[in-house]
C-alpha positions as CSV (number, residue, x, y, z in Angstrom):
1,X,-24.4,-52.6,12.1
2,X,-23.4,-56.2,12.6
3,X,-20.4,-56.3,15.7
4,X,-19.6,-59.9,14.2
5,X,-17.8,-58.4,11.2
6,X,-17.4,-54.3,12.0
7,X,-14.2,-53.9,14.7
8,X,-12.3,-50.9,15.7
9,X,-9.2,-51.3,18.3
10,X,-9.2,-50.1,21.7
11,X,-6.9,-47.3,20.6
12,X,-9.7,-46.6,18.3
13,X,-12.4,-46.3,20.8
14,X,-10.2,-43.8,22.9
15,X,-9.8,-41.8,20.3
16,X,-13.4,-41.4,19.5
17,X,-13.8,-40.6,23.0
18,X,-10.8,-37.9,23.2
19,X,-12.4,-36.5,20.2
20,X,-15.9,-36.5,21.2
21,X,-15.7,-34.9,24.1
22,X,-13.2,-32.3,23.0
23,X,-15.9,-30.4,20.9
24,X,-17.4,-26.8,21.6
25,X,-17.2,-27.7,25.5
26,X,-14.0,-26.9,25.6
27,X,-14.8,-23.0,24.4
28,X,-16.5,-22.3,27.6
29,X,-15.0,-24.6,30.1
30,X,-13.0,-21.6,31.5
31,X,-16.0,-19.2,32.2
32,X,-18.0,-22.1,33.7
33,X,-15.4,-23.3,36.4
34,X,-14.4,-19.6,37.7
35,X,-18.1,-18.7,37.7
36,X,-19.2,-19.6,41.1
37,X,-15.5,-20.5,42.7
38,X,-13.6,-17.9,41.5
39,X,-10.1,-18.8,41.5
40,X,-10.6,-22.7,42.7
41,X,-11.9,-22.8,39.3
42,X,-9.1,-24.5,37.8
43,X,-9.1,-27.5,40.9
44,X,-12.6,-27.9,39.5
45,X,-10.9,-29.5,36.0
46,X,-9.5,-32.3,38.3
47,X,-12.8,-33.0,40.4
48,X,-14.8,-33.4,36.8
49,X,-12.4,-35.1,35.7
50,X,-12.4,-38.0,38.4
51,X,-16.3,-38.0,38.2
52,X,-16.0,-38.3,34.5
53,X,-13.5,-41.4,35.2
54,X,-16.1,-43.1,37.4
55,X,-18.5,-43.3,35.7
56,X,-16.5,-44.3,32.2
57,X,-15.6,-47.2,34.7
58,X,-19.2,-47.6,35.2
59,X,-19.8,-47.7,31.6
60,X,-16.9,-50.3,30.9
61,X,-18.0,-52.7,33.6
62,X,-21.4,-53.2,32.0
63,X,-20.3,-53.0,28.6
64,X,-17.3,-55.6,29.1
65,X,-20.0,-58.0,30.6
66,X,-21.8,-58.3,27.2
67,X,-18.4,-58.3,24.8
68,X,-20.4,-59.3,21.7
69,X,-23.7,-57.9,22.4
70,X,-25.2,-54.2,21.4
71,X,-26.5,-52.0,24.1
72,X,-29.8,-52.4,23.3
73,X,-29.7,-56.1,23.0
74,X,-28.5,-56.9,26.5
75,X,-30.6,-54.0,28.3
76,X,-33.6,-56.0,26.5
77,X,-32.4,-59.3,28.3
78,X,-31.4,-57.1,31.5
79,X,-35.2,-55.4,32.1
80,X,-37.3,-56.4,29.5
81,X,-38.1,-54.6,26.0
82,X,-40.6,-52.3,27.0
83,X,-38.3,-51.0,29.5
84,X,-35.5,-51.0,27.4
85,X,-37.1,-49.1,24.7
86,X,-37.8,-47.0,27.2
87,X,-34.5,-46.3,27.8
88,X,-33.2,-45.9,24.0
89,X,-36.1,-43.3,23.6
90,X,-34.3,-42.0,26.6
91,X,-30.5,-41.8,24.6
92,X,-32.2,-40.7,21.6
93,X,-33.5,-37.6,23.2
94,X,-30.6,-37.2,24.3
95,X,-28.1,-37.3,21.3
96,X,-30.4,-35.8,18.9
97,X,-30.8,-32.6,20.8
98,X,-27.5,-32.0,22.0
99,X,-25.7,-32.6,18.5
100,X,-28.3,-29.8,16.8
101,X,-27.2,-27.2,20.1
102,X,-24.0,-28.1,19.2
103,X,-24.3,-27.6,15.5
104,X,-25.7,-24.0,16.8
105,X,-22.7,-23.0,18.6
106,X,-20.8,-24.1,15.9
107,X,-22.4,-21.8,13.5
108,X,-22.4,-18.9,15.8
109,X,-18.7,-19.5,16.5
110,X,-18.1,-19.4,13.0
111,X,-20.4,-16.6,11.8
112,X,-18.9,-14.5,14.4
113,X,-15.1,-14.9,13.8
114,X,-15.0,-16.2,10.1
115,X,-18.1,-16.0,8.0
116,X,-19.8,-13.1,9.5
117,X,-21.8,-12.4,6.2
118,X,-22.6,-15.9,5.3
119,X,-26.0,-16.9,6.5
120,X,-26.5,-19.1,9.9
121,X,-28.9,-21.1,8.2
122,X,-26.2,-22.1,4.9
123,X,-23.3,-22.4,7.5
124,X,-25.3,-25.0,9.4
125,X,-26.9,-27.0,6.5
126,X,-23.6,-27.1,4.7
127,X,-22.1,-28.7,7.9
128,X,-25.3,-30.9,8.5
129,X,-24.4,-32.4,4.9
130,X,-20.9,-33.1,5.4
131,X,-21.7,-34.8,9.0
132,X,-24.4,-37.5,7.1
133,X,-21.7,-37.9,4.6
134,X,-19.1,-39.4,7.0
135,X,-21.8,-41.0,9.0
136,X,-23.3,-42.8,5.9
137,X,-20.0,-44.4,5.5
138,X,-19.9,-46.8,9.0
139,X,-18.1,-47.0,12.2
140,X,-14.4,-48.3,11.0
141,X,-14.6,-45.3,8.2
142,X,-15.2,-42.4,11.0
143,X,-12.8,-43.8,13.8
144,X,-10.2,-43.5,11.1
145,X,-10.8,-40.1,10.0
146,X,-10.7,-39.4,13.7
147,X,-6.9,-41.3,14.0
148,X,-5.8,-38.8,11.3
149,X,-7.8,-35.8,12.8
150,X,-6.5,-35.9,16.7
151,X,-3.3,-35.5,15.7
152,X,-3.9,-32.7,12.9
153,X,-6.0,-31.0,16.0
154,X,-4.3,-31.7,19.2
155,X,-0.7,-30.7,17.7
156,X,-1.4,-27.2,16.1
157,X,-4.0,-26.8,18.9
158,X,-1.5,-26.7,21.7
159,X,1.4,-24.9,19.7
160,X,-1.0,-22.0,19.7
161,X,-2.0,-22.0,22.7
162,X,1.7,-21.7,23.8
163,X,2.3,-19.0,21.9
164,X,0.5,-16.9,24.3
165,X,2.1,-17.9,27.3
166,X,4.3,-14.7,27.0
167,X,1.6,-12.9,28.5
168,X,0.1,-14.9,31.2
169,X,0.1,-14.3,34.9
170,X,0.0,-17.1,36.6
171,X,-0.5,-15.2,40.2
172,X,-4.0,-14.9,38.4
173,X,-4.3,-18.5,39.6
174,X,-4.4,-17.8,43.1
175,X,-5.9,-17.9,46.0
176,X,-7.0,-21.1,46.1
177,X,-9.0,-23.4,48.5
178,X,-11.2,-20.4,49.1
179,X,-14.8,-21.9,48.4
180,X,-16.7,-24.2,51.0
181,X,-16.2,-28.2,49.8
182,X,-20.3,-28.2,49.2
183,X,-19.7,-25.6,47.2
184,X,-17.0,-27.2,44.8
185,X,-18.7,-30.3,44.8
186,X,-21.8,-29.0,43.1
187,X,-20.0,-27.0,40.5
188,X,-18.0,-30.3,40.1
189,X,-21.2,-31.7,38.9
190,X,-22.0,-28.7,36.6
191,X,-18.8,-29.0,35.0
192,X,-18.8,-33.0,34.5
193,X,-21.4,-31.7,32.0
194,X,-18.4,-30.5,29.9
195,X,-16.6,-34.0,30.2
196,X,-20.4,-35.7,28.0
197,X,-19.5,-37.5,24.8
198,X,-18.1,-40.6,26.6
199,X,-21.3,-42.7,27.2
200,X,-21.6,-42.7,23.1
201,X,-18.4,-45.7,24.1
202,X,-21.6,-47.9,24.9
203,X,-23.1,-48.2,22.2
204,X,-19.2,-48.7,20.8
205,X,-17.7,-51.1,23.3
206,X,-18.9,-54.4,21.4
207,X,-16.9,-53.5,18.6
208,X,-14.0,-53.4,19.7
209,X,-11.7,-56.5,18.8
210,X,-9.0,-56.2,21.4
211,X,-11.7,-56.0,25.1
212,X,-8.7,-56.7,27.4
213,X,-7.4,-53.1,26.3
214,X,-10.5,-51.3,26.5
215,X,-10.2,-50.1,29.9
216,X,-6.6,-49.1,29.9
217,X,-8.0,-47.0,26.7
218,X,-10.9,-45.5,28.0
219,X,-8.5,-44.4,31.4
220,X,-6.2,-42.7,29.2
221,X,-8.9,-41.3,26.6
222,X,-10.4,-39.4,29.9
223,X,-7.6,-38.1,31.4
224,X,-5.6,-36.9,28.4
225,X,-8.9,-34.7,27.7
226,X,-8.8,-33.8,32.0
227,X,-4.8,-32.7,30.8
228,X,-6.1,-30.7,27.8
229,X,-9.2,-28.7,30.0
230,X,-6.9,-28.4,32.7
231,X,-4.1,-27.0,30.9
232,X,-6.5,-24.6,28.5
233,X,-7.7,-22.9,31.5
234,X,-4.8,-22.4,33.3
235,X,-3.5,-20.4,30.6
236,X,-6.7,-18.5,30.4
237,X,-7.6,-18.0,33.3
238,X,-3.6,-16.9,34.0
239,X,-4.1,-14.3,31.1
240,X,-7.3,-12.7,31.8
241,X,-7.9,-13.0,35.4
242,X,-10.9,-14.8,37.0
243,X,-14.0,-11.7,36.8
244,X,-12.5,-10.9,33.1
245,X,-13.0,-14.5,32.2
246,X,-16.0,-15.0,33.5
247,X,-17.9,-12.4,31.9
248,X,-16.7,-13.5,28.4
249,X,-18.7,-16.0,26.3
250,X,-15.9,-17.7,24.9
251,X,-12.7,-17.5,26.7
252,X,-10.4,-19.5,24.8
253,X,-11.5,-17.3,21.3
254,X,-10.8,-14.3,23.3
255,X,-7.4,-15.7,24.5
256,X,-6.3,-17.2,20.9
257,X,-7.6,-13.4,19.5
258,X,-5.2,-11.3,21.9
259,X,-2.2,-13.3,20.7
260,X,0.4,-11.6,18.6
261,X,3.0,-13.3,17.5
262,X,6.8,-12.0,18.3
263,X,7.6,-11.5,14.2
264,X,4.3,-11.1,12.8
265,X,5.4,-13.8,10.8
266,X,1.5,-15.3,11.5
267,X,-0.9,-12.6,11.6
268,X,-4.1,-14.7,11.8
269,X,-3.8,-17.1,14.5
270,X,-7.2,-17.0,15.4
271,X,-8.2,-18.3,11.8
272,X,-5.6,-21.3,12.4
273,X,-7.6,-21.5,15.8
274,X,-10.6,-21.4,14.3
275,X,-9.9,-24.2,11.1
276,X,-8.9,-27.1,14.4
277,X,-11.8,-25.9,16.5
278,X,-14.0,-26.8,12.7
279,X,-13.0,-30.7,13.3
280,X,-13.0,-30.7,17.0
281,X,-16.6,-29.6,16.2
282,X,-17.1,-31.7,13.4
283,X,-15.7,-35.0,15.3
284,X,-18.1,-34.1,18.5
285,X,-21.3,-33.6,16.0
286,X,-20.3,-36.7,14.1
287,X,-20.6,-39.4,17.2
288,X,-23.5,-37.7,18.7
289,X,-25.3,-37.8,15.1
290,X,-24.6,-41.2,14.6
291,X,-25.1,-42.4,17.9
292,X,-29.0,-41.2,17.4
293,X,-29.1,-42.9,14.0
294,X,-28.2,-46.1,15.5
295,X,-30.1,-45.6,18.8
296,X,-33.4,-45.1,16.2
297,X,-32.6,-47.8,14.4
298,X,-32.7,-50.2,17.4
299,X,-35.5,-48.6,18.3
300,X,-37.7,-49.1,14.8
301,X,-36.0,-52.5,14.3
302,X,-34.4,-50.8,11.4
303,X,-31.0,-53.1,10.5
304,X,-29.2,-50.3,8.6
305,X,-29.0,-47.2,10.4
306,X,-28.0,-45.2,7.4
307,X,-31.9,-44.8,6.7
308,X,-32.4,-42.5,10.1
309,X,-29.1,-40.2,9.0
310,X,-31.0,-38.5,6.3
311,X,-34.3,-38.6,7.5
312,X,-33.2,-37.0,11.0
313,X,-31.2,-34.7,9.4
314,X,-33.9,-32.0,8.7
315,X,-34.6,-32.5,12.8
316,X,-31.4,-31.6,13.8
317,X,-31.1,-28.5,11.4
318,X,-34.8,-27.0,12.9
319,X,-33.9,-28.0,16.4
320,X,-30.3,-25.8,15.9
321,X,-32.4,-22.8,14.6
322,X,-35.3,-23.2,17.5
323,X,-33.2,-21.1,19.9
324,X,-33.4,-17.3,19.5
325,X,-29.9,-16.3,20.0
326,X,-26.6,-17.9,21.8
327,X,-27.8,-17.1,25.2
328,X,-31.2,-19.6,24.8
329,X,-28.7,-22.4,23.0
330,X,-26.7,-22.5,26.0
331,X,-29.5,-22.3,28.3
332,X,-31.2,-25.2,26.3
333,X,-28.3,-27.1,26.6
334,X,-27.6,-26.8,29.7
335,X,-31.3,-28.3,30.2
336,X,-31.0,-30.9,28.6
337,X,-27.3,-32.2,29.1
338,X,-28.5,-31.4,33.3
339,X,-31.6,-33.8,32.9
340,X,-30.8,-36.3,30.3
341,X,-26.8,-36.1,31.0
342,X,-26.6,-37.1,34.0
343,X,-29.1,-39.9,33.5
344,X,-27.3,-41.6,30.3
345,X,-23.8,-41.0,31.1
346,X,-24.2,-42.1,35.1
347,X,-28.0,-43.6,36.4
348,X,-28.9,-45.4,34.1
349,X,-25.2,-47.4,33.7
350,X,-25.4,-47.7,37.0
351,X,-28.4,-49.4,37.4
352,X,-28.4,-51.7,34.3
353,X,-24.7,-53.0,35.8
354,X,-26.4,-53.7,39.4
355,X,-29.1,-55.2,37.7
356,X,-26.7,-57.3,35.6
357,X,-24.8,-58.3,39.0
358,X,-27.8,-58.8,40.7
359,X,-29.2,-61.4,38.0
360,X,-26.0,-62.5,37.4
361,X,-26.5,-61.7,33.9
362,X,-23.0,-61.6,31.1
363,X,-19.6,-62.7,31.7
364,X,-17.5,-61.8,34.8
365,X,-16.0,-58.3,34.2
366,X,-12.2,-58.1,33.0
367,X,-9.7,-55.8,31.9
């Protein structure tokens, strides 16, 4: 992609944040947080959240000191091309992986609640398909199907979850401040695992026309997502109790599928539950897929990424069927998003910007 003639707004970037990160994570988010503090779960929202923020920061610092340049091209003039390569092969492990696990979990999702006779192996190559058909078309073409999308998701999303409100107890939520601060940090750090999808912005960042706005952007693009997590499992966690929602694979599902409306006038919430949750999946698996077509086309040298979406595309779809069942996806994922995650979304950021300063590489950081 050439940045000189492809731009997206700032608006645009946050959006493909909010929408990236907002994909099957949020299916889970309450079980993972009450798991190992109980009722501080819900505090944890706001600790992952703040770690998420820093290192977005992170990620816009370095980014706004090569405006016009593409991630790959300045790490190259930061450490060198062998060690940059290094660190693409590093991003394409990364993406590749975690959009097929993704791709899993959506297929499970919806075999279990909506196509329960329909093969995993059709549900996930008819999704593959319609991912490398918005991918093939370019960057301004899938942050504008995500414009139209956020608010066709976030909108319907949130009017359902109100409707169960009715039932919530919200004494559920308490005690509080009961686990040891070590403790909470480190299930801070398990839980900025669910907040991943934002360091796809470097690879986006030098597109963007309007740089002075980026960071306000990005700032709201994490924090509106902190709101929506934070919010979700408070209702959850309010309804079921924390040992109930911890034993259950995917608490929000279970909370959308004991709603009854007063009126019966909608008798299949879950399926409207279900058609958003399809995009929020569809919008996560989209920027992660294309992220690794353009990381591999840095990579090879190749100028038009479009040549890696179909040729990775049978990768993706054997690496979603490698696990043998829901509990080895997750426990893949979690290996890889604990080992790579960490690393592309914080370390290596980090170290490319102090590098940078250090060498006094790109222009003085603004915004």
């Amino acid at each position: 992609m050439d940045n000189n003639k492809i731009k997206i707004s700032s608006l645009q970037l946050g959006i493909l944040i909010v929408v990236t990160i907002m994909g099957v994570g949020i299916l889970a988010v309450p079980r993972i947080v009450v798991q190992d503090v109980g009722s501080d779960g819900w505090l944890l929202i706001l600790i992952g959240g703040g770690f998420s923020l820093i290192a977005t920061m992170i990620i816009h610092a370095l980014g706004s000191r090569f405006p016009n340049k593409q991630f790959f091209d300045y790490t190259t003039e930061l450490i060198g091309k062998p060690l940059a390569s290094i660190v693409v092969i590093v991003y394409t492990l990364y993406f590749i992986p975690i959009c097929a696990f993704i791709i899993r979990i959506f297929g499970e999702v919806l075999k279990m609640y909506l196509l329960p006779r329909t093969p995993i192996e059709v549900i996930i190559i008819t999704f593959l398909l319609a991912l490398a058909y918005l991918i093939r078309q370019g960057l301004e073409a899938i942050v504008r199907f995500y414009e139209i999308m956020l608010f066709l998701m976030i909108i319907p999303f949130l009017l359902s979850l109100l409707a169960g409100t009715y039932k919530v107890d919200y004494t559920n939520l308490l005690p509080v401040f009961q686990s040891s601060p070590l403790d909470m940090m480190k299930s801070s750090l398990q839980l900025f695992l669910s907040f991943l999808g934002f360091e796809s912005a470097l690879l986006f960042i030098p597109y963007v026309a309007d740089h002075k706005n980026t960071k306000k952007s990005m700032i709201i693009a994490i924090s509106f997502v902190t709101v929506i997590y934070l919010f979700t499992t408070m209702l959850v966690i309010s309804t079921f109790g924390v040992d109930e929602t911890g034993q259950l694979i995917w608490p929000l599902m279970s909370y959308v599928k004991a709603i009854e409306v007063p009126g019966s006038f909608i008798e299949q919430l879950e399926g409207i539950i279900m058609t958003i949750w399809v995009f929020f999946a569809y919008t996560t698996s989209s920027t992660l897929y294309f992220s690794g077509s353009i990381t591999l086309s840095k990579l090879t040298g190749v100028k038009d990424y479009r040549v890696y979406v179909m040729l990775i595309l049978p990768i993706i779809y054997i690496l979603a069927l490698l696990p043998g069942n829901i509990a080895e996806v997750y426990d893949w994922d979690s290996r890889v998003s604990i080992y790579l995650g960490a690393t592309v979304a914080f370390i290596i950021p980090l170290l490319l910007l102090v590098v940078s300063i250090l060498r006094k590489k790109g222009e003085k950081t603004h915004g």
